[in-house]
N, C-alpha and C positions, 0 to 999 in steps of 0.2 A: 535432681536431688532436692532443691527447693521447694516442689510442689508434696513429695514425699515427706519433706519436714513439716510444712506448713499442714497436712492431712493430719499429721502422729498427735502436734500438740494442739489440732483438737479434737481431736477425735478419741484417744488413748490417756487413760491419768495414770501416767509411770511411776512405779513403787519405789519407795523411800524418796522420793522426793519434791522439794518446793518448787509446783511448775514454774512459776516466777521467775524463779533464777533461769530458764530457758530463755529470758528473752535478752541476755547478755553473755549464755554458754550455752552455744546452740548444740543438737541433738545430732549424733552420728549416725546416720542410714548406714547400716551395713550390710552388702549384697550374697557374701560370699564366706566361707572360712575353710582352710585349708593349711591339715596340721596345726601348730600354735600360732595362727595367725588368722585376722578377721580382717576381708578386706570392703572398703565403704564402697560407693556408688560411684567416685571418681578414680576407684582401684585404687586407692592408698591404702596400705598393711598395717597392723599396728599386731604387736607381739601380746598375745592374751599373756598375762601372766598373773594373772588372779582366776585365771579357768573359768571364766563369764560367772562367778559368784558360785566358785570352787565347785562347781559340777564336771568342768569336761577334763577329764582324765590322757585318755590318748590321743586328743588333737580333733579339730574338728570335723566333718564327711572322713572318719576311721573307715576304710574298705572295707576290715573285714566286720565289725558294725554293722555298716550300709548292707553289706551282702547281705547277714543274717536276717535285718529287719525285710528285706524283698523275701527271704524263704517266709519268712514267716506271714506277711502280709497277704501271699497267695494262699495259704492255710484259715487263718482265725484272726483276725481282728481284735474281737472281744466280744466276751460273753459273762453275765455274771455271775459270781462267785457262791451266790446262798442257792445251795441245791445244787450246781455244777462245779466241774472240777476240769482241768486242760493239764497238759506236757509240761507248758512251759514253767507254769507255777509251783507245780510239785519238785521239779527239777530243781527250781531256782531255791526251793526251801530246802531240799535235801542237801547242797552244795554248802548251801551255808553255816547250815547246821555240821555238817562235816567239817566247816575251817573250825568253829568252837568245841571240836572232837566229840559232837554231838548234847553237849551240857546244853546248848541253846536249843532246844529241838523242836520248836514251834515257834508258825512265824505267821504273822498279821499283817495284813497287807493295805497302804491308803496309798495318796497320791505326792504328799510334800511332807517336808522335815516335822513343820509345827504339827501338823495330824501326827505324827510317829510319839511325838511328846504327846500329845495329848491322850493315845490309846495307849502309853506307857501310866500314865498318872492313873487312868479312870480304870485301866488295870488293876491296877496295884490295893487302890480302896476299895474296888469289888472284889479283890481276894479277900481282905480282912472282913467285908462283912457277909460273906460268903463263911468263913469260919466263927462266924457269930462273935467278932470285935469290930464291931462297928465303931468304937472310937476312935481305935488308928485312923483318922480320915487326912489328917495336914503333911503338911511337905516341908521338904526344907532343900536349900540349893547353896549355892556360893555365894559371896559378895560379887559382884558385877558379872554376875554369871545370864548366859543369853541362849533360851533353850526354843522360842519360837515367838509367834508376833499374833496368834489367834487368843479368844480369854484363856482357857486353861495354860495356853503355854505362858499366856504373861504374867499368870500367879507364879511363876520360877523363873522368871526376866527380872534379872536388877539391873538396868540401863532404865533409868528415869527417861529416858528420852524415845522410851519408845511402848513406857507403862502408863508413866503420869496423867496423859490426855484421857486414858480407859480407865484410870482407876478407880471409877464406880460401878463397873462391870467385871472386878478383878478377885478373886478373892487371894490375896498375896500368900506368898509363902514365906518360912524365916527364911534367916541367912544364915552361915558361920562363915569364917575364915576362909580366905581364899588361901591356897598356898605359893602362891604366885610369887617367882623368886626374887623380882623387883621389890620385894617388900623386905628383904634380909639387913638385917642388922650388920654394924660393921664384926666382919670373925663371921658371920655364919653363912652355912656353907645352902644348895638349893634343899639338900636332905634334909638340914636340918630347919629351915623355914616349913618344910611339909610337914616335920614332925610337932611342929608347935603349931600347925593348922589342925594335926590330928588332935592333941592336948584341946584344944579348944572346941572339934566337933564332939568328941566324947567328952566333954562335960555335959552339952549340950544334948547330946543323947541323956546321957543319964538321970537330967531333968525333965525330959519331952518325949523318952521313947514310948509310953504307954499311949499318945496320943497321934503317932508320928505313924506314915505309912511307908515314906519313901525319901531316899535322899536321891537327887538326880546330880550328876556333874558328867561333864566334859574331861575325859580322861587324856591328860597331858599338855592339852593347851584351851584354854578360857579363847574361842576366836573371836566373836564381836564386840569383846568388851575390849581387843588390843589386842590382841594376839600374847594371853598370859601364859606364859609356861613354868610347868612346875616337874618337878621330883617325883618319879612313880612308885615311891614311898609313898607316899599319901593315900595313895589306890590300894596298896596292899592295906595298910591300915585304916582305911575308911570299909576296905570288906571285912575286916575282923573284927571291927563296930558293929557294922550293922550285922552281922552273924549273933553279935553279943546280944545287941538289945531287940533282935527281933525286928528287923527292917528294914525294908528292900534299900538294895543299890541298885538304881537308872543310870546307864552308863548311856549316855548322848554321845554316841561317833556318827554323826550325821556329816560332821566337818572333819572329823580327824579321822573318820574311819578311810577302809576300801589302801590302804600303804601311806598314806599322807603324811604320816609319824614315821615311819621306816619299817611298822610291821602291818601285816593287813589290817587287824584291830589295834589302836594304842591299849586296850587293855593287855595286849598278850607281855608287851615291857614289864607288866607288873608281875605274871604270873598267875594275873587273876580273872577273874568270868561273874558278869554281873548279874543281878536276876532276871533283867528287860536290857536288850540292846536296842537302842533304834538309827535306825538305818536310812540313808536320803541321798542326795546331793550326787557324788561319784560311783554311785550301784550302779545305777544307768549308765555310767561312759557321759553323762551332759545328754543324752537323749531325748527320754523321756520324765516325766515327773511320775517318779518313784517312792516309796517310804514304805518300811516294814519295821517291826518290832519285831525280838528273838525271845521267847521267855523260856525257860528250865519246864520240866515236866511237874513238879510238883505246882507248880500254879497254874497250869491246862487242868490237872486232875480237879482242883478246886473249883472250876465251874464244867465240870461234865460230870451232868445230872439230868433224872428227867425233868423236873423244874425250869421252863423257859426263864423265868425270874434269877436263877442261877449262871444262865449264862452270859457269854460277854456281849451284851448290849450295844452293839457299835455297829455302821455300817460307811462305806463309802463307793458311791455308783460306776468307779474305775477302779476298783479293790484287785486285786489282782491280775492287770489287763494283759494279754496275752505281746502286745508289742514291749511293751515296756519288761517285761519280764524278761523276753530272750534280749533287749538291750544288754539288760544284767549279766545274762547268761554269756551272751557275745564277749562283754567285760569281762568275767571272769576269766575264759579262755584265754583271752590276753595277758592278763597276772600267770597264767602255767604257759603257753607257749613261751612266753617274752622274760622268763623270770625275773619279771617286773621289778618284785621287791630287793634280788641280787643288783637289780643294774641300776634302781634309784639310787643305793650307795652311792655308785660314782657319780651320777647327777648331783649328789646332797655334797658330797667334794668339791665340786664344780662351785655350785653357789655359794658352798661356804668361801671358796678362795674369792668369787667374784662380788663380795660382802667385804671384803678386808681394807680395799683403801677409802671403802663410804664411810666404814668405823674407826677412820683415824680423822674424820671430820670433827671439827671443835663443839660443832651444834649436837652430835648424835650421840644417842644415848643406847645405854640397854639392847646392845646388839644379839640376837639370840637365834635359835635355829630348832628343832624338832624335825628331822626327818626330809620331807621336799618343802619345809614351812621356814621363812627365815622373814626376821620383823625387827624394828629395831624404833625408837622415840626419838621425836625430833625436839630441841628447844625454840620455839619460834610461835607465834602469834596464834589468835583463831582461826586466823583467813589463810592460815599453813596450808591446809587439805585441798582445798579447789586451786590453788596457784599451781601444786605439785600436781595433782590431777593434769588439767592444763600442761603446765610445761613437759608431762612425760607424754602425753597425747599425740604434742610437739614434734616429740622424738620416735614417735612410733611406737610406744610403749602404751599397755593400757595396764593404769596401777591406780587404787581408786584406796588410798588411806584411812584408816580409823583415829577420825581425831589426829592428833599429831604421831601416830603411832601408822609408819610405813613399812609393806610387807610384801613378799612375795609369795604365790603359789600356783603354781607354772602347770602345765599339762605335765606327763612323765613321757614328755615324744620331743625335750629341746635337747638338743645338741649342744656341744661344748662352744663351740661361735657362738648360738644365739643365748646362752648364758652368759658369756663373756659384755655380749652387743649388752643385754639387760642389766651389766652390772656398770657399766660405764652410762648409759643414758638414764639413769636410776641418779649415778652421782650430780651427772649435768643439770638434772631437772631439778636436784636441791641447791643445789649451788645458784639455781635461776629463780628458785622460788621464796630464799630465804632473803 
């Protein structure tokens, strides 16, 4: 394993972070993973419970996954999508479109989250000037809202700490109000913090809609900025804005989509359906690197034309790729075999009960939950995040905090012991860390 570590950091520059710190928090070779567990080179387990940066959904080598990607690998590989067409992508579009009862009925296909945002945005203002308003060209997004890490997505990234260094290669977008229930007044209730973020996006519209193309948000939980959860008031009434003044709603379930809120879209909580979905992270099962956007027909119809100059201008050289699609597919089948979203209920039980003697802690704050998503603030220093890191590591746990803001988000394959196990070595490692 030493020789394996010593190769990684130098040969590999690991994302999101300062290699540096490697040389006193050494790097975990992991050889193996099986179900909600990853195990290293000297076979020590440690419980995923962040689904390795909330991609893997049913646990890791899923058989019936594994099976499909062998049917499929004997078939097609990949081939590309400008001019060809395969099984698996038509399928995987029709299905989907089918969960948004078809209102979403076209779907764009790249390989990661920020590409989904960015063919969301560059969308959106090639529809308006496609309809000869080339002015709608700006955006606007949430406060501490985190839509990808390429330039377009970090023109709708408000985490300074992950724009500021690029901010001359950014063109920013505004903000309005988050409705983020941690921000409620003393008396008011999560509805009505959404409803005073809504009061504040409609003013804001009604100063900027003639220049505005799109509003993007994270529907039901803000996750890289802390895991924000709000009121799906807010969604109803951010679509009846942008209805009013003429401008798209980008609904970003790249992290909450696929049941992670307790329905397969968090938009469906609201009742509502945005004009661009985009789509990442848990499509694949943790796979393969996946990303599509869903848009309505009236915005397909606006660039199908004979005018190349009309159409949508974007490409990606795994757009569609035949592995990664039936992952999707494979996933899918498992959400209707496995009546997934029936049986995370009691999982979302489970974690809330094993949640309950961490939030009778003195340090913990803002105890909260969405679905298989459960997060809570800690009172305690900078150096809170890497001690807890560490100390749950310790414990066989892999939980990796935002800031002092600590969360879980588990595959939908833990049992009620290993929920249990997670919710006591969770307490230990604060208790160790504070």
């Amino acid at each position: 394993m030493t020789d394996l570590l010593s190769r990684s950091l130098a040969a590999v520059w690991h994302p999101c972070t300062q290699m540096k710190q490697h040389e006193s928090t050494p790097l975990i070779a992991i050889a193996r993973g099986e179900g909600p567990w990853l195990y290293d080179t000297d076979d020590k387990r440690y419980l995923d419970a962040v689904s390795s940066w909330w991609v893997n959904l049913f646990g890791h080598c899923n058989p019936h996954i594994n099976q499909r990607l062998r049917e499929q690998l004997e078939k097609l590989e990949h081939v590309m999508l400008a001019g060809f067409t395969h099984e698996p992508v038509v399928a995987l579009s029709e299905k989907l479109s089918a969960l948004t009862g078809g209102v979403l009925g076209h779907a764009f296909y790249a390989s990661d989250g920020a590409s989904a945002t960015e063919i969301a945005l560059k969308m959106s203002l090639h529809y308006w000037r496609n309809l000869g308003r080339p002015d709608k060209n700006r955006f606007v997004c949430l406060e501490g809202s985190y839509h990808g890490e390429t330039v377009g997505a970090l023109a709708v990234t408000d985490i300074p700490l992950f724009r500021d260094a690029y901010a001359p290669l950014v063109r920013t977008a505004d903000t309005v109000p988050s409705p983020d229930w941690r921000r409620a007044s003393e008396g008011e209730s999560p509805a009505d913090v959404a409803r005073r973020a809504a009061h504040a996006l409609e003013a804001w519209l009604e100063a900027n809609h003639k220049h505005t193309a799109a509003l993007i948000i994270e529907p039901l939980v803000q996750c890289a900025t802390g895991m924000a959860m709000y009121d799906a008031e807010y969604l109803r009434q951010a679509r009846a804005l942008c209805d009013r003044y003429e401008v798209h709603l980008i609904a970003d379930e790249i992290a909450v989509g696929c049941g992670r809120t307790g329905s397969f879209f968090a938009c469906e909580q609201a009742g509502i359906w945005p004009d661009f979905m985009c789509l990442s992270k848990g499509i694949s099962g943790g796979y393969l690197p996946l990303s599509l956007v869903l848009s309505r027909d009236a915005i397909y119809q606006a660039f199908y034309a004979d005018e190349v100059s009309r159409g949508f201008l974007h490409s990606h050289s795994y757009t569609g790729n035949p592995l990664a699609c039936t992952a999707a597919l494979a996933t899918l089948e498992l959400f209707e075999r496995d009546n997934v979203i029936a049986a995370n209920r009691e999982r979302a039980a489970w974690l809330a009960e094993a949640i309950r003697p961490i939030a009778l802690h003195e340090k913990v704050r803002h105890v909260r939950q969405s679905g298989m998503i459960v997060a809570f603030d800690v009172e305690a220093d900078r150096g809170f995040s890497r001690r807890f890191a560490q100390a749950a590591l310790n414990r066989s746990v892999l939980l990796r905090p935002i800031g002092n803001t600590v969360y879980w988000m588990p595959p939908y394959v833990l049992d009620h012991t290993e929920i249990a196990m997670l919710g006591e070595q969770t307490l230990t490692a604060l208790i160790e860390s504070l």
